[in-house]
Backbone as CSV, one residue per row, in Angstrom:
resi,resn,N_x,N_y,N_z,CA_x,CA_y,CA_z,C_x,C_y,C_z
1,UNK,252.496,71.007,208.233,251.999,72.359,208.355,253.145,73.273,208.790
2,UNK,252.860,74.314,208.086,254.227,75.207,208.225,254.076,75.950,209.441
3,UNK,253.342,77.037,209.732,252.705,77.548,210.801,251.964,77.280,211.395
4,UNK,251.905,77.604,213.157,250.844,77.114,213.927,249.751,77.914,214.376
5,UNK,248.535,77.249,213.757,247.142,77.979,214.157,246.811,78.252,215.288
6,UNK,246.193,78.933,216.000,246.181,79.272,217.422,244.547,78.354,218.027
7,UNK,243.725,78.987,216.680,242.279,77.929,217.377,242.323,77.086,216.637
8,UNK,241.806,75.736,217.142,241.694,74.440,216.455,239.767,74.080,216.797
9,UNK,238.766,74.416,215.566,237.255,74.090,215.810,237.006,72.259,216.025
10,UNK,236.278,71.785,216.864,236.594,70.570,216.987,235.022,70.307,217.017
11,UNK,234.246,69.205,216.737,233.124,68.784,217.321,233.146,67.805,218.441
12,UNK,232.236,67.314,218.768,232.514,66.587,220.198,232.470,65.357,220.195
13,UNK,232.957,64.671,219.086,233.631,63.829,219.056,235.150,63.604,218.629
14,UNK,235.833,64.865,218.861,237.126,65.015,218.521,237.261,65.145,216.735
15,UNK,236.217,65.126,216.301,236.638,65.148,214.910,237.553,66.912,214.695
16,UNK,238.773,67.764,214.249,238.587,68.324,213.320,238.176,69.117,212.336
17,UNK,237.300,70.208,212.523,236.533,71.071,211.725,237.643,71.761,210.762
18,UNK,238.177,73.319,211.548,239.432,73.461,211.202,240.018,74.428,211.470
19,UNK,241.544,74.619,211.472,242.653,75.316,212.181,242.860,76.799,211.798
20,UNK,242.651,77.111,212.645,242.918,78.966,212.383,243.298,80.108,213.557
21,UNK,243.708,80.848,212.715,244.265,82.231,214.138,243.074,83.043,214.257
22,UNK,242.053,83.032,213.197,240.931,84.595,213.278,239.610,83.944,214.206
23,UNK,239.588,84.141,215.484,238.450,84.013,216.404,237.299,84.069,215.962
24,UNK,236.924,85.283,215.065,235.712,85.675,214.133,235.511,84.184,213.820
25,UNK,236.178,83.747,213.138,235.810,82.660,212.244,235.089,81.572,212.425
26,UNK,236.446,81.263,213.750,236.559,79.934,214.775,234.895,79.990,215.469
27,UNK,234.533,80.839,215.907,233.218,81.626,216.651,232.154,80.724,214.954
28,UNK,232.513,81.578,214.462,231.023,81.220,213.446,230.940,79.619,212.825
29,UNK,232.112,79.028,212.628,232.057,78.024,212.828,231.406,76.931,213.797
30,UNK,232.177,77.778,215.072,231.547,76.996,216.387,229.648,76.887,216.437
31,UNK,229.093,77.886,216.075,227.591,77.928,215.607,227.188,77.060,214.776
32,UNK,227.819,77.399,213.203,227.593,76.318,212.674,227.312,74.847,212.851
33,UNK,228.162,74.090,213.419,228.790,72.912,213.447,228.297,72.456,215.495
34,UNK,227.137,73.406,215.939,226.718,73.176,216.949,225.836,71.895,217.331
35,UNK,225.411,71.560,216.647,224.368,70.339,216.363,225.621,69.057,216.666
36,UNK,226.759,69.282,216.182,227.483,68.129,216.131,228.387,68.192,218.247
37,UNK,227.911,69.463,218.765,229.060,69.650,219.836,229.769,70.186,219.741
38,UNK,229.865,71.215,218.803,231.952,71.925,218.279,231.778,72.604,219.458
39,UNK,233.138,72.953,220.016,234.040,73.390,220.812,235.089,74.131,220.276
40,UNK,235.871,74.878,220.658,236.682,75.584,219.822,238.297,75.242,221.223
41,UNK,239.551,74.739,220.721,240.598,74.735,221.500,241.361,75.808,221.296
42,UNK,242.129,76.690,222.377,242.969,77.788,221.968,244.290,77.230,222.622
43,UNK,245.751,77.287,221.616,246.626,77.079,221.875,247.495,77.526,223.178
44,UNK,247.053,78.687,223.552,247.611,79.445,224.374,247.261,79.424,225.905
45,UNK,246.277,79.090,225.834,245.250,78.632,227.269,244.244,78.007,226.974
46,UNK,244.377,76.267,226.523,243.679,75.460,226.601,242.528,75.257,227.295
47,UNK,242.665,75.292,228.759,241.842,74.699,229.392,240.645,75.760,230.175
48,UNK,241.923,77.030,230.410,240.808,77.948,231.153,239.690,78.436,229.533
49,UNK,239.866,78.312,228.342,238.825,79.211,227.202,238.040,77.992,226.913
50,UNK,238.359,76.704,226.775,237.515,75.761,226.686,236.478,75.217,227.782
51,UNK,236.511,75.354,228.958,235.319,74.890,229.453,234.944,76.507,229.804
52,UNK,234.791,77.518,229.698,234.513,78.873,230.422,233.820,79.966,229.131
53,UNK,234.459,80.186,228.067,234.370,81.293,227.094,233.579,80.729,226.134
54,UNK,234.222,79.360,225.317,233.840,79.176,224.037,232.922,77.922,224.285
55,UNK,232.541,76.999,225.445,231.634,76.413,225.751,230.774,76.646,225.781
């Protein structure tokens, strides 16, 4: 991969959904793919947007 995506959509089993900079997206995804657990990781501040914002 040439460039690095900033959100990475994941379900909660670590699978993978998929890599992107547009939040919009990452967000509607995260709905989508709720049934499975998705979570959304942000490159920039991992830990404080994952258990607080996008949880």
């Amino acid at each position: 991969m040439s460039k690095k995506e900033r959100y990475t959509v994941k379900t909660g089993k670590g699978k993978i959904i998929k890599l992107t900079n547009d939040l919009d997206e990452a967000l509607k995804l995260k709905e989508e793919y709720k049934h499975e657990g998705a979570y959304i990781e942000d490159k920039k501040s991992p830990k404080k947007h994952r258990t607080t914002f996008f949880h």
